[in-house]
N, C-alpha and C positions, 0 to 999 in steps of 0.2 A: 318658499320658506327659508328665512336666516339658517345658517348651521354656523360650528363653529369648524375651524379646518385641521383640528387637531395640535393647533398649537396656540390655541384660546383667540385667535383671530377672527373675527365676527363679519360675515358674508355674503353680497347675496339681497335680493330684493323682499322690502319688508324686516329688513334687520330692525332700522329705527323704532317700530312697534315690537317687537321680542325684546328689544332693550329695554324698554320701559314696565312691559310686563315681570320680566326678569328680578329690575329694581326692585318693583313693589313685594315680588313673594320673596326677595332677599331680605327685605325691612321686618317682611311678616314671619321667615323663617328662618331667623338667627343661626339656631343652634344647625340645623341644615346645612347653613352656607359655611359657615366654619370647620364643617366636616366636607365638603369639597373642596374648601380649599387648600385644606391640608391634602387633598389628597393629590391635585395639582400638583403641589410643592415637590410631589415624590417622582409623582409617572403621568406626562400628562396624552389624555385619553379623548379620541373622537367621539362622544357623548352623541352627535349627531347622528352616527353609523345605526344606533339602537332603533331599534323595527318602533312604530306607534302601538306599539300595545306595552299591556304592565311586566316590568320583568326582565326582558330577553335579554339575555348577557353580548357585553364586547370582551374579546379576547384580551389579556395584557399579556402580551408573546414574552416566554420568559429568554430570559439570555442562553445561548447555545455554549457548553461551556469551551474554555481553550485550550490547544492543543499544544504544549510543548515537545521540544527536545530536550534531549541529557542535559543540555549546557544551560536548559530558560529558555533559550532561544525559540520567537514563537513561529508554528509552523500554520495555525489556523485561529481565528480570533470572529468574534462578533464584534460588528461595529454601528452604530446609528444610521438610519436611512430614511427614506419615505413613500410608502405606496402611495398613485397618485391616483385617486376612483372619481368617477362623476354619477351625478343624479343623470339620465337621459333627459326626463321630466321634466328637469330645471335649468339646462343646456341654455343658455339664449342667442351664441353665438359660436356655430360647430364650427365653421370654416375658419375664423377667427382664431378660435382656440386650439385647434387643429393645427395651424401654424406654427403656432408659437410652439407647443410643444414638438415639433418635429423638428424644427432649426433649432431649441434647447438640448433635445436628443438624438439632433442628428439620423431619424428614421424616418417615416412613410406617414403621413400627412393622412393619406388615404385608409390607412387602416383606424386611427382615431377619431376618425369622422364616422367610418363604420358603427365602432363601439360607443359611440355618443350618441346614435341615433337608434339604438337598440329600444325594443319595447321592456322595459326593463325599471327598477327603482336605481340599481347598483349596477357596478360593471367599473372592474379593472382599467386604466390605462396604460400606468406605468409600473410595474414593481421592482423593489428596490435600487431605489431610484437614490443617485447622488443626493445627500442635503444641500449643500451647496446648489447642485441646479434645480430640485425641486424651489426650491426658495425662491431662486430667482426666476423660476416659470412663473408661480403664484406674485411675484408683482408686478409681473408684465401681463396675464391675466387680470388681476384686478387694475389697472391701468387702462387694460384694456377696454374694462366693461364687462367683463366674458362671466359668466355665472355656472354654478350647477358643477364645479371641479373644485375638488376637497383633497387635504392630505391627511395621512395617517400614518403615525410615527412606527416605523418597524425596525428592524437589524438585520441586517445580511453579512454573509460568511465572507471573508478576507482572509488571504493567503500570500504573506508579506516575501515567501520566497517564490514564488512562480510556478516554476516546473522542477523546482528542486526537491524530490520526494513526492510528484504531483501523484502518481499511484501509488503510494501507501497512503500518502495522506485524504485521497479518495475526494467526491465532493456530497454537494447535498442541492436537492431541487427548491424551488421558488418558497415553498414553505417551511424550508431547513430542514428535513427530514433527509439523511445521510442514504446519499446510489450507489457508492462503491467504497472501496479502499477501507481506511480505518474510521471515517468517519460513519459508514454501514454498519463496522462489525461493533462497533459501541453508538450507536445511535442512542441507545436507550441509556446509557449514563450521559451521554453530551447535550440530549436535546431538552432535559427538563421537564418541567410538565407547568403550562398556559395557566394562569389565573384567570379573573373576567370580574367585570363589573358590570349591575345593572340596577337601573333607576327605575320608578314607575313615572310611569306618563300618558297624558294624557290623548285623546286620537291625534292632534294639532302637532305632537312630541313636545311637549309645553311638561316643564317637571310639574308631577302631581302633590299641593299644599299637601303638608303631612306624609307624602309619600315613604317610599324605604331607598335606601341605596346599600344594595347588598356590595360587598367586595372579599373579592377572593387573589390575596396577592400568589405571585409566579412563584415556581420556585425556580429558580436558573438552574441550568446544567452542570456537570462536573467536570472542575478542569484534570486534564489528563497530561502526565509526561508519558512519552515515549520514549523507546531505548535509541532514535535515531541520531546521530551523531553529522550535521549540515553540513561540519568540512568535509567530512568522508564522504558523504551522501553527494558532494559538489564532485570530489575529484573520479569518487567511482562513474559519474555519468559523463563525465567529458571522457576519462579514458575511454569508457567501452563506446562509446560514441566514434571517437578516433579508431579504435580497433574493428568497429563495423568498417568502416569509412576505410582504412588502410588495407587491412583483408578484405574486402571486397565481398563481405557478409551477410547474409537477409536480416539479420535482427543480432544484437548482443544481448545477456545480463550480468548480474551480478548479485554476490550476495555477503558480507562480511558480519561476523558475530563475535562474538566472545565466547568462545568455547568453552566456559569455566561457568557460565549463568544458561545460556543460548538466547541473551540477549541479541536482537540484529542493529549492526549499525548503521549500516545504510542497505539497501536492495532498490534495484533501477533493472528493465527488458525494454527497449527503443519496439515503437517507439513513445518516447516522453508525454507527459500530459502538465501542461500547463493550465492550473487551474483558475488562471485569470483570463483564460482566451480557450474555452473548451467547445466552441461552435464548432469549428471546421475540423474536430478531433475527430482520427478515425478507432472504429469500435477496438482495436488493436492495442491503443494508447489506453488503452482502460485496464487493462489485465498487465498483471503483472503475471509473469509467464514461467519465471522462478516457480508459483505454487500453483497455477491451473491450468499447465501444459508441461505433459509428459512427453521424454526424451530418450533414449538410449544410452547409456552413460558412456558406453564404451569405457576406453582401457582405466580410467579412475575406479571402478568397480574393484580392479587387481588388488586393491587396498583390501576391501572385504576377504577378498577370497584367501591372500593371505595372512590374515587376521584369524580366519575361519580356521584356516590347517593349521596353524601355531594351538588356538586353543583348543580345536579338539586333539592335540597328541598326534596328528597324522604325522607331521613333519617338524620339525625343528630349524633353528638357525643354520646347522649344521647340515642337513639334508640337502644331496644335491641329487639332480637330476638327468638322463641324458635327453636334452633337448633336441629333436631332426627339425629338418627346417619346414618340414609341412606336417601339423595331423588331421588326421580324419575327426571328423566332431559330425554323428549322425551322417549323413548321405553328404557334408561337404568338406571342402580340404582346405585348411587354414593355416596361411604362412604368418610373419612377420613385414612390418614394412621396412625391413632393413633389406630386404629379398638373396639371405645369407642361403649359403648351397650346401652349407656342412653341419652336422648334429655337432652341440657343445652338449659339456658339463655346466649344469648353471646352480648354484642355490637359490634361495628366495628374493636375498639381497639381490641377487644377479639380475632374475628375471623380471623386478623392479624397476633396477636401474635402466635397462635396455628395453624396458615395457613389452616382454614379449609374449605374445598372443599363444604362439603354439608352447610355451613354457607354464602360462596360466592353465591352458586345457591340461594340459600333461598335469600337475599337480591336480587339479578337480578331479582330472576323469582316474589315475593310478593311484593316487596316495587318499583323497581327501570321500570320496564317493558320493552318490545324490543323496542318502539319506542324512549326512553329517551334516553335505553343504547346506541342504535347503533347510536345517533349522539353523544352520548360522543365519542365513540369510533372516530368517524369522527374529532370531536374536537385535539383528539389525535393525528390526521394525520396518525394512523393506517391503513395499505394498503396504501400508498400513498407512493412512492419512496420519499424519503427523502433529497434528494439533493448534496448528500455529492459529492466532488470531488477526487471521487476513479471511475474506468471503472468496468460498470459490475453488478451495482448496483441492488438487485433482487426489485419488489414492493412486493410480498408475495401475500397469497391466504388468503381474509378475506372476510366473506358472508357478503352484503348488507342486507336490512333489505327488501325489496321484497322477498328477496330469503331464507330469514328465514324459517328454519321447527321447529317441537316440541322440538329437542334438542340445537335449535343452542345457544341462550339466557345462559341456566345453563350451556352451555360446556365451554363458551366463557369467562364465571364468573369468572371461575378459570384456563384459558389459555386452554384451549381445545378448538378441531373446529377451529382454525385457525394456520398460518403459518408466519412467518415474519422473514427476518432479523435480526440478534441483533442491530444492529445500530437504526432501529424504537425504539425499548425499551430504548434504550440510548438518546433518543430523548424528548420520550414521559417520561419519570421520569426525563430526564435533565430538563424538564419543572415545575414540581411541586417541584424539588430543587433549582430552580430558579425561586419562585414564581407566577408560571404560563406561562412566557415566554417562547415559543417554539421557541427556535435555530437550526440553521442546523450544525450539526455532520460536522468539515471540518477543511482542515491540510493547507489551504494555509495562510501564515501571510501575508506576504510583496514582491513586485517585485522589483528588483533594487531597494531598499531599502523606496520603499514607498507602507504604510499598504493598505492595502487591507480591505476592509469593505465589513462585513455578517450580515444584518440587519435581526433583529427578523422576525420569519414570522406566527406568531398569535400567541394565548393564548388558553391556552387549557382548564386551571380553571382560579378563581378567585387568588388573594394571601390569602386571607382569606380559602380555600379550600385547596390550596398548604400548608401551614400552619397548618392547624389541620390534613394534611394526615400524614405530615413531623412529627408531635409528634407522632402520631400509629407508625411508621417505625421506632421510637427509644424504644418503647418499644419492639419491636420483636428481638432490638439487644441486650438490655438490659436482655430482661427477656423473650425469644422466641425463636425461630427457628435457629434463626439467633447470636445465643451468642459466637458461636466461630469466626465471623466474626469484633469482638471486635478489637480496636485496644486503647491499653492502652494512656490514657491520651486524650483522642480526645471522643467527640460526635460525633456518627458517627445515620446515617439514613439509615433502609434499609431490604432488603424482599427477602428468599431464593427461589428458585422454583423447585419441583421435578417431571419435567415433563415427562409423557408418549411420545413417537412418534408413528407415525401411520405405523405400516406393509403398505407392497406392495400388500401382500395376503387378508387385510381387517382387523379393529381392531387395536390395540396396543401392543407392543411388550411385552412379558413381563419379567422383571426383568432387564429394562435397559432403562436408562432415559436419561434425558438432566439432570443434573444438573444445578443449576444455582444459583448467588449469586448478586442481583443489589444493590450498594447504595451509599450514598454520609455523606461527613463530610466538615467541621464542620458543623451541624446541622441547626443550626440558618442562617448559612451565607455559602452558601455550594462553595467551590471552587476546590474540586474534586471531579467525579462520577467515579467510579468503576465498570464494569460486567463480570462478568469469568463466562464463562461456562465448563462445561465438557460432553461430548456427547456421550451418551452409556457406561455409567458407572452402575455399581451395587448400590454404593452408593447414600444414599440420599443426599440432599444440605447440609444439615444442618452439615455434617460431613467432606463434600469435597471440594464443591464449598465454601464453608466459611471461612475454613481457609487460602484458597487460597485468597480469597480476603482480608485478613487479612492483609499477607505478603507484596501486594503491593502496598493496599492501605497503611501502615504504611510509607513503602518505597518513594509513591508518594505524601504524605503531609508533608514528612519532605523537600525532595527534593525541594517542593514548597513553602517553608519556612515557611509554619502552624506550630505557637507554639502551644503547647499541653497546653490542661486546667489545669490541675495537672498532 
């Protein structure tokens, strides 16, 4: 039986008699044919797919909608393709056409021979398949003689940067329905919803004189911008690529926002996922590790903690402390990694700038106490899923204050004792960069071209609080820990961390940290945050994760049009 191959091309043994049949009920049914061929004109439709009985709809796949960036720039798009299906049935020449398609598609000969010789009406060959080499199979098939192999006009997902964002930008399986990243977390605005058309016919599939042709047009998907920014997105993955690769690290990430919205500009964890070549990806490249793998923050937490004692009234700017070089925190004894042998005076600025651990306990455990700290921490939204609109998101392991023991208080001072996402940290400092206002971490701007609104969702300090922590975090860059995180001509704000992780066997591993590098610029007016981490590196922050934040923060202020102070 003729079919047509989906793109009105007439096929197949037995055509010459459908054509003539065809002729006459087009003479006899005028007004009929004019109503097909307008519909041609629009979307044209494998008529032949439709089962021999009255009725049974073919799908019209609606278009998956696109996916920009801030700038236009497109990050995921539908394009034109062609499933390639055969009749088993009607097959007259397997090995034949088995050929040609495998030297067209460069695959296995033997599996098409397989799927041709199924006991079957229908059956896949190829899907989404190039037009260009669908095309050109079908005339070296019919050249060939080969019958029983038909196309059908589909669209498949393209992604014009690669691996550049390939985990947020996420992908989608054979029949466009979104498996990970952002194309999951909005599947249901991007994918659309399928139209269908159906004719009645007779058992032969011979359209029925007077029949009906119902039609149900698609509706296409919605195009979506996202708050991701390419160049940023480009230079934060080469950096932290280079800083796995130079520290000698199991994995990097990254995450950069606007502190002022919590839009993200870019966010990348190695390794990458190219989503033009996702065969030999491993399950690792899928997850972006920012929001669904918890970490120890280590010494960046000092942030909160003195954020905490400014605003409940424990301490002040002025309040100093006498520092020794080891305290007791619960059953263990906790120095600095400066391994200093004499008790100072330190204030907050101080123990800031020197990041120092038994400085952070000393203020939790004497001045600040578990019941203040651990609602600040709450105020934080620490342990609390964050909201962001990525799949997967972790909440992290963080002890309530019921369930406090001797250590939890001093460990927690300085990032110990607990577990979070990086995205929390990007949240809870996106907040004191931004005067206290806590935003949610999130990549959606606009649907079909109308913004989309992420309204603050509490306060974590004062602006008064937010403001005096934001001067400490420019002396740690200035004159601290944190000096190779410098980026010429910019005030920048901000606090390394070199954190321990906890063994499986019990304890902390030792001689391999998290690094980490959080902060934001310009200072006074902050409109971008920065966090690289580096995970399981030897290095401490202050030599790895710093300069890495250097590069892209430079990269991503200029990008965003921040003029430099001098």
């Amino acid at each position: 039986m003729p079919r047509e191959d989906g793109t009105g091309f007439m096929f197949g043994p037995g055509a010459r008699r459908l054509q003539v049949i065809f002729v006459i009920l087009m003479i006899a049914l005028a007004g009929m044919a004019a109503r097909l061929v307008a519909l041609q004109a629009v979307r044209v439709v494998d008529l032949s797919s439709i089962e021999n009985t009255r009725g049974v709809p073919v799908a019209l796949q609606a278009r998956r909608g696109t996916i920009y960036d801030r700038n236009g720039n497109i990050l995921a798009m539908s394009e034109g393709c062609y499933d390639i299906y055969c009749d088993p049935q009607e097959v007259n020449l397997p090995a034949v056409s088995a050929q040609i398609l495998a030297e067209e598609f460069n695959s296995d000969g033997s599996a098409y021979m397989q799927t041709m010789q199924q006991d079957s009406s229908f059956a896949y060959l190829v899907r989404k398949a190039d037009k260009e080499k669908a095309e050109e199979a079908r005339k070296k098939l019919r050249e060939a003689g080969c019958t029983g192999i038909y196309l059908l006009k589909a669209t498949k997902r393209v992604y014009p940067y690669g691996q550049i964002a390939g985990q947020v930008i996420g992908m989608v399986d054979t029949d466009g329905n979104g498996l990970t990243g952002l194309e999951l977390q909005y599947n249901d605005l991007l994918r659309g919803i399928d139209g269908s058309i159906s004719q009645d016919s007779g058992r032969d599939g011979t359209p029925v004189a007077g029949g009906n042709t119902s039609i149900k047009e698609p509706v296409d998907g919605d195009d979506l911008v996202v708050s991701l920014d390419v160049d940023i997105q480009k230079v934060a993955e080469e950096q932290v690529q280079g800083g796995v690769s130079t520290y000698k690290a199991e994995s990097g990430f990254c995450m950069v926002t606007d502190p002022s919205t919590g839009e993200i500009l870019a966010a990348c964890s190695t390794p990458y996922l190219d989503l033009n070549d996702t065969v030999d990806a491993s399950q690792e490249a899928f997850n972006l590790k920012l929001v669904s793998s918890s970490y120890e923050p280590g010494s960046i937490f000092k942030v909160l903690t003195a954020a905490i004692g400014l605003e409940s009234g424990s301490v002040d700017t002025y309040t100093t402390f006498s520092v020794p070089p080891t305290v007791v925190v619960g059953s263990d004894i906790v120095q600095d990694d400066d391994d200093r042998s004499k008790t100072m005076r330190m204030d907050l600025r101080e123990i800031l700038r020197r990041s120092s651990n038994t400085g952070a306990a000393t203020v939790a455990q004497d001045a600040i106490g578990a019941q203040t700290f651990a609602e600040g921490v709450n105020k934080f939204q620490i342990g609390t899923a964050t909201g962001i609109d990525y799949p997967g998101e972790s909440a992290g392991l963080v002890t309530q204050l019921q369930d406090y023991v001797g250590s939890t208080l001093g460990s927690m001072s300085f990032g110990q004792g607990l577990a979070v996402p990086m995205v929390q940290m990007v949240k809870a400092v996106g907040s004191i960069a931004d005067g206290g206002t806590l935003r949610t971490p999130h990549f959606l701007v606009s649907r079909n071209g109308k913004a989309v609104d992420w309204p603050s969702v509490g306060q974590s300090v004062s602006s008064q609080t937010a403001e005096e922590v934001t001067d400490m975090l420019r002396t740690v860059v200035t004159d601290g820990t944190a000096v190779e995180a410098q980026v010429t001509g910019y005030d920048i704000a901000g606090k390394t961390g070199t954190g321990e992780q906890a063994s499986e066997k019990g304890g902390y591993v030792k001689g391999k940290y998290l690094s980490s590098m959080i902060g934001y610029g310009p200072a006074g007016d902050a409109q971008v945050l920065c966090y690289v981490g580096l995970y399981e590196t030897s290095e401490h922050a202050a030599t790895s994760a710093a300069p890495v934040f250097s590069a892209i923060m430079s990269e991503a202020l200029a990008d965003r049009g921040v003029q430099p102070e001098s």
